[in-house]
C-alpha positions as a Markdown table, in Angstrom:
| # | Residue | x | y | z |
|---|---|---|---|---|
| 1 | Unk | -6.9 | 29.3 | 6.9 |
| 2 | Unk | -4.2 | 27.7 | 4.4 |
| 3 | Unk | -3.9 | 24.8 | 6.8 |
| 4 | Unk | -7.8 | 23.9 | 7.5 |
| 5 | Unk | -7.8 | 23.8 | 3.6 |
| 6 | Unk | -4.7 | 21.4 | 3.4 |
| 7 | Unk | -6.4 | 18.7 | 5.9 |
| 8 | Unk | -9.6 | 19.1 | 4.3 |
| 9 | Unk | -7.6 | 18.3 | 1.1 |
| 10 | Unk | -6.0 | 15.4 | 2.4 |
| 11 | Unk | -8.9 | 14.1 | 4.2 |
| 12 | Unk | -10.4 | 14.4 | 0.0 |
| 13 | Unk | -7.1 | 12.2 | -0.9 |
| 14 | Unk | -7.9 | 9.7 | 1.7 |
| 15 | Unk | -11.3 | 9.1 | 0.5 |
| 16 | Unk | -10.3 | 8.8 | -2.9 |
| 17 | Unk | -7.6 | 6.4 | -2.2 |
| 18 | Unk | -10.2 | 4.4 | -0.2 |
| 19 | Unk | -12.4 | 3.7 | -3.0 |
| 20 | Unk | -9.5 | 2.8 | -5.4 |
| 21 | Unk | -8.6 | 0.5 | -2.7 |
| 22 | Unk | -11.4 | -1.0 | -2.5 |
| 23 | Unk | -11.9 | -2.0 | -5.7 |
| 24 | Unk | -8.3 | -2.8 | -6.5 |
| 25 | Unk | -8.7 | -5.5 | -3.3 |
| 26 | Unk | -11.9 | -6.9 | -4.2 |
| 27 | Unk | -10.0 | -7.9 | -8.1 |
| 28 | Unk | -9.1 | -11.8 | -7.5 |
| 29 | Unk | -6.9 | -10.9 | -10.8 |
| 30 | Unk | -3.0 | -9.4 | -9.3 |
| 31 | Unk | -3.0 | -7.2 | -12.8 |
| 32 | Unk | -6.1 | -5.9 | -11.6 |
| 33 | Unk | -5.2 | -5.2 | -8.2 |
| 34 | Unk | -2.0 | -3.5 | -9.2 |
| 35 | Unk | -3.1 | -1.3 | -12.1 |
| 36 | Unk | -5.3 | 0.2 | -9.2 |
| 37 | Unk | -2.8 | 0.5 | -6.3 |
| 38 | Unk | -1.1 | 2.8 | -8.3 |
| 39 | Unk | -3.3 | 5.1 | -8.8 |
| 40 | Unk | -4.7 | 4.6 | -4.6 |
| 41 | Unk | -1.2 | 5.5 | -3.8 |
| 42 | Unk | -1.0 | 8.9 | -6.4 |
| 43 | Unk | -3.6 | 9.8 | -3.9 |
| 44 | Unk | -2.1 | 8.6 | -1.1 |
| 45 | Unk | 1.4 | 10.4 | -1.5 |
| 46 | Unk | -0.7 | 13.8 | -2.3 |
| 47 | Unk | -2.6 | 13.2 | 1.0 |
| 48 | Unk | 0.7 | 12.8 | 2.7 |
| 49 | Unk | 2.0 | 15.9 | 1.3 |
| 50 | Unk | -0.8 | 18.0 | 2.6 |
| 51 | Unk | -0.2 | 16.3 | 6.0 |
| 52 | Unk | 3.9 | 17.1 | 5.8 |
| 53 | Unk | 4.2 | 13.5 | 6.7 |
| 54 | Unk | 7.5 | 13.6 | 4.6 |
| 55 | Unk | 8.5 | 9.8 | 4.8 |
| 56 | Unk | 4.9 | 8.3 | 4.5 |
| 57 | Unk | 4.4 | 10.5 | 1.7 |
| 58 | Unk | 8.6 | 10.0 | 0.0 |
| 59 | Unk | 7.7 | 6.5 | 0.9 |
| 60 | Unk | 4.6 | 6.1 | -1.0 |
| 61 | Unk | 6.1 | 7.5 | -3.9 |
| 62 | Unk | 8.4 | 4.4 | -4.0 |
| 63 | Unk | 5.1 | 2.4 | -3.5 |
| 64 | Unk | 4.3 | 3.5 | -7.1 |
| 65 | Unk | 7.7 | 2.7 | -8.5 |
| 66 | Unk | 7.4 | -0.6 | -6.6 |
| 67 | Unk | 4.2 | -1.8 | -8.2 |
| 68 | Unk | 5.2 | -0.9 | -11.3 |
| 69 | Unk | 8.9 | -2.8 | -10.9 |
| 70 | Unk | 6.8 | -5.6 | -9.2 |
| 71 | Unk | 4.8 | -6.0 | -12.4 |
| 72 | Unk | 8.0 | -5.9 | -14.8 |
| 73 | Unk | 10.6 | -8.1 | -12.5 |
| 74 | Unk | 8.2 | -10.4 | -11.0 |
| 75 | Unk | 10.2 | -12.7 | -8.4 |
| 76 | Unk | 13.5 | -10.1 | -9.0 |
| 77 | Unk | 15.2 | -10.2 | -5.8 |
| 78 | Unk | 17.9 | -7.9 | -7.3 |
| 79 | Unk | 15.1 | -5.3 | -8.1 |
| 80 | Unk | 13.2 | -5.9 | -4.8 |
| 81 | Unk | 16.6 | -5.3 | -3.2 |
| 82 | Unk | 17.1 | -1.7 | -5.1 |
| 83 | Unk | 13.7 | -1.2 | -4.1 |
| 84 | Unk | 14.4 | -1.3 | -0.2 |
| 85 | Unk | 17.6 | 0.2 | -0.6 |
| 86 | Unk | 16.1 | 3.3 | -2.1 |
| 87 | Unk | 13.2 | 3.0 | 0.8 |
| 88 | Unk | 15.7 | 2.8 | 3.5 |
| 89 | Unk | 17.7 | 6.1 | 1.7 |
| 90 | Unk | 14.1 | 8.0 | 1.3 |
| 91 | Unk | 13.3 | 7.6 | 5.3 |
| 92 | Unk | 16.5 | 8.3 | 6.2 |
| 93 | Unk | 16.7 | 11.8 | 4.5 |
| 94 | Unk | 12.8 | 12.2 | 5.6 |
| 95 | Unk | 13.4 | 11.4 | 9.1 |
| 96 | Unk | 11.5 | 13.3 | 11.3 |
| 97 | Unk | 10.5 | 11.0 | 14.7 |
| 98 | Unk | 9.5 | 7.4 | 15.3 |
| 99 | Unk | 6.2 | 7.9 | 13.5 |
| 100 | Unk | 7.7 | 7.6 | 10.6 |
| 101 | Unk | 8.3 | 3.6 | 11.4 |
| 102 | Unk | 4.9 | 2.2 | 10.5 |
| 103 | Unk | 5.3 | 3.5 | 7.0 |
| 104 | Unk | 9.1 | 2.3 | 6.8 |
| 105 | Unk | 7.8 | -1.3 | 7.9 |
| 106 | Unk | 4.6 | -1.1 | 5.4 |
| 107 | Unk | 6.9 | -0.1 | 2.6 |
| 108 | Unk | 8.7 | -3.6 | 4.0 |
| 109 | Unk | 6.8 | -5.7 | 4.0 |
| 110 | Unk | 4.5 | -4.5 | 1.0 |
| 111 | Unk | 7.9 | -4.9 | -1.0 |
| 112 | Unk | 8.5 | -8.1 | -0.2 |
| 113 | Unk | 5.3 | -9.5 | -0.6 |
| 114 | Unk | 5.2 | -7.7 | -4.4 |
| 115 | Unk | 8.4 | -9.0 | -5.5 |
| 116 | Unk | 8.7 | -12.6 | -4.2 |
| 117 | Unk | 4.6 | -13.5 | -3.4 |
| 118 | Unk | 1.4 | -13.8 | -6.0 |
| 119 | Unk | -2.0 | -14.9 | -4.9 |
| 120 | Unk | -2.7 | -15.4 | -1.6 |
| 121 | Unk | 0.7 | -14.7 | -0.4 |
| 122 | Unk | 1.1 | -11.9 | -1.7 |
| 123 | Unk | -2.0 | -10.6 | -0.5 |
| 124 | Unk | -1.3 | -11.6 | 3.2 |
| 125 | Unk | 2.3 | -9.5 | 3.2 |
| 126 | Unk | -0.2 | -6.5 | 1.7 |
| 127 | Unk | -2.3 | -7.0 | 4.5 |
| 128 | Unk | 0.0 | -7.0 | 7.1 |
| 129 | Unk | 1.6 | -3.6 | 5.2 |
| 130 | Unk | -2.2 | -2.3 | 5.1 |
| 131 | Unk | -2.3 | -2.6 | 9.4 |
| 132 | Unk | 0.9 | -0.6 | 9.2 |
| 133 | Unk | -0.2 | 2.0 | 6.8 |
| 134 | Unk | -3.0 | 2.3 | 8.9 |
| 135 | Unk | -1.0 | 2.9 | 11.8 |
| 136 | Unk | 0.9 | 5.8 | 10.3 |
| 137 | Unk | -2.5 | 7.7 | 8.2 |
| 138 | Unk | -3.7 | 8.1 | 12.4 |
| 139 | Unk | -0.7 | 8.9 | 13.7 |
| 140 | Unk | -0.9 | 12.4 | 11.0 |
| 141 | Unk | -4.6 | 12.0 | 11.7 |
| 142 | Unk | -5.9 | 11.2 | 8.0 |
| 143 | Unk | -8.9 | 10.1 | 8.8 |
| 144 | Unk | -10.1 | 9.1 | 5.1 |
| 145 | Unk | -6.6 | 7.0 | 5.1 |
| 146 | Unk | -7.4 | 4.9 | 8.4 |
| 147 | Unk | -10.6 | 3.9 | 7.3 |
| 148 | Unk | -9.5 | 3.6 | 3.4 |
| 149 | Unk | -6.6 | 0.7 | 5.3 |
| 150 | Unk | -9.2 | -0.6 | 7.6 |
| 151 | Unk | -11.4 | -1.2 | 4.9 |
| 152 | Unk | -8.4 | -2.2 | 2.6 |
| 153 | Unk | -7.5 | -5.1 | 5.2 |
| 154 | Unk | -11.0 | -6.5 | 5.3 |
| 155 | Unk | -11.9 | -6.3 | 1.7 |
| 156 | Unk | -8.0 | -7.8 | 1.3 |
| 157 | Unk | -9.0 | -10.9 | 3.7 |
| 158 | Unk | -12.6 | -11.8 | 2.0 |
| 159 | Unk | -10.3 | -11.9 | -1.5 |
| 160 | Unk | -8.1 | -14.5 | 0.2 |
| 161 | Unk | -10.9 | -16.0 | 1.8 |
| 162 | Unk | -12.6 | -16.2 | -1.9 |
| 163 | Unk | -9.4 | -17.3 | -3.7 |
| 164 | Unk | -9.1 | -20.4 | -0.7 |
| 165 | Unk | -12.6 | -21.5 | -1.6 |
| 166 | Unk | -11.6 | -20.9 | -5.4 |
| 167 | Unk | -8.3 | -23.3 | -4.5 |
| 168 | Unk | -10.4 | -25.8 | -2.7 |
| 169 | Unk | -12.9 | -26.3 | -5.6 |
| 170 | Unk | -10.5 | -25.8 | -8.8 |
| 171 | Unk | -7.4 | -26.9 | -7.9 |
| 172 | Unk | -6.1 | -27.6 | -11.4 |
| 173 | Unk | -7.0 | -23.8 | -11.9 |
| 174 | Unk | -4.4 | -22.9 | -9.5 |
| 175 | Unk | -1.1 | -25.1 | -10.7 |
């Protein structure tokens, strides 16, 4: 019985993550969007937890230390460095079979993006990282976290869409 309340529970996570997603990806402001990824991804790691997915949820942890690095040390490769370090540490004691990978290469790329991207840039790198978290919330079979990146990926691509258009007509706004 312990266990059907521990999926139910992270199935809650998932769905709360979703709708902090959502609105963090709809923000065309970055502070915006990553005041609300950290608390998407409090959820996420307890959702994680509840699954035992020990690297997706390890991983996610670092998500939240990365946003709020990314936010200090914009642009800090040395910081974005320690950051992938500590990732690659993290999945290496967490290890427990090749479906860990999809979170190892959203931590990645979602790093990457963060520290050296802003705009549109960055949000393409979290887009590509929000396919591969998808990847790994149905691999544990989350299914509030596979519709929460789903839905995080096509909210993410009508922001860049709207920030293009923005571009297009403001220019001036955008040097």
């Amino acid at each position: 019985m312990l266990d059907s309340y521990s999926a139910l529970a992270g199935q809650f996570f998932g769905v709360i993550s979703l709708i902090l997603c959502l609105l963090a990806f709809a923000s065309k402001r970055d502070e915006r969007l990553m005041g609300l990824l950290l608390s998407a991804n409090v959820a996420f790691a307890l959702q994680f937890i509840l699954f035992e997915s020990w690297t997706a949820a390890a991983l996610t942890v670092l998500v939240i230390v990365r946003i709020a690095l990314a936010r200090r040390y914009p642009g800090s490769k040395g910081v974005m460095a320690g950051v992938l370090v500590a990732s690659g540490l993290a999945a290496l004691l967490t290890w427990q079979g090749w479906a860990d990978v999809p979170a190892i290469v959203a931590m990645t790329v979602g790093t990457v993006g963060m520290f050296l991207f802003h705009g549109i840039s960055m949000r393409i790198c979290l887009g590509l990282a929000a396919l591969s978290w998808f990847l790994s919330h149905a691999l544990v079979g989350s299914v509030g976290g596979m519709l929460a990146e789903a839905l995080v990926f096509v909210t993410n691509a009508i922001t860049i869409y709207r920030l293009a258009r923005a571009r297009r007509r403001y220019p001036q706004a955008f040097e």
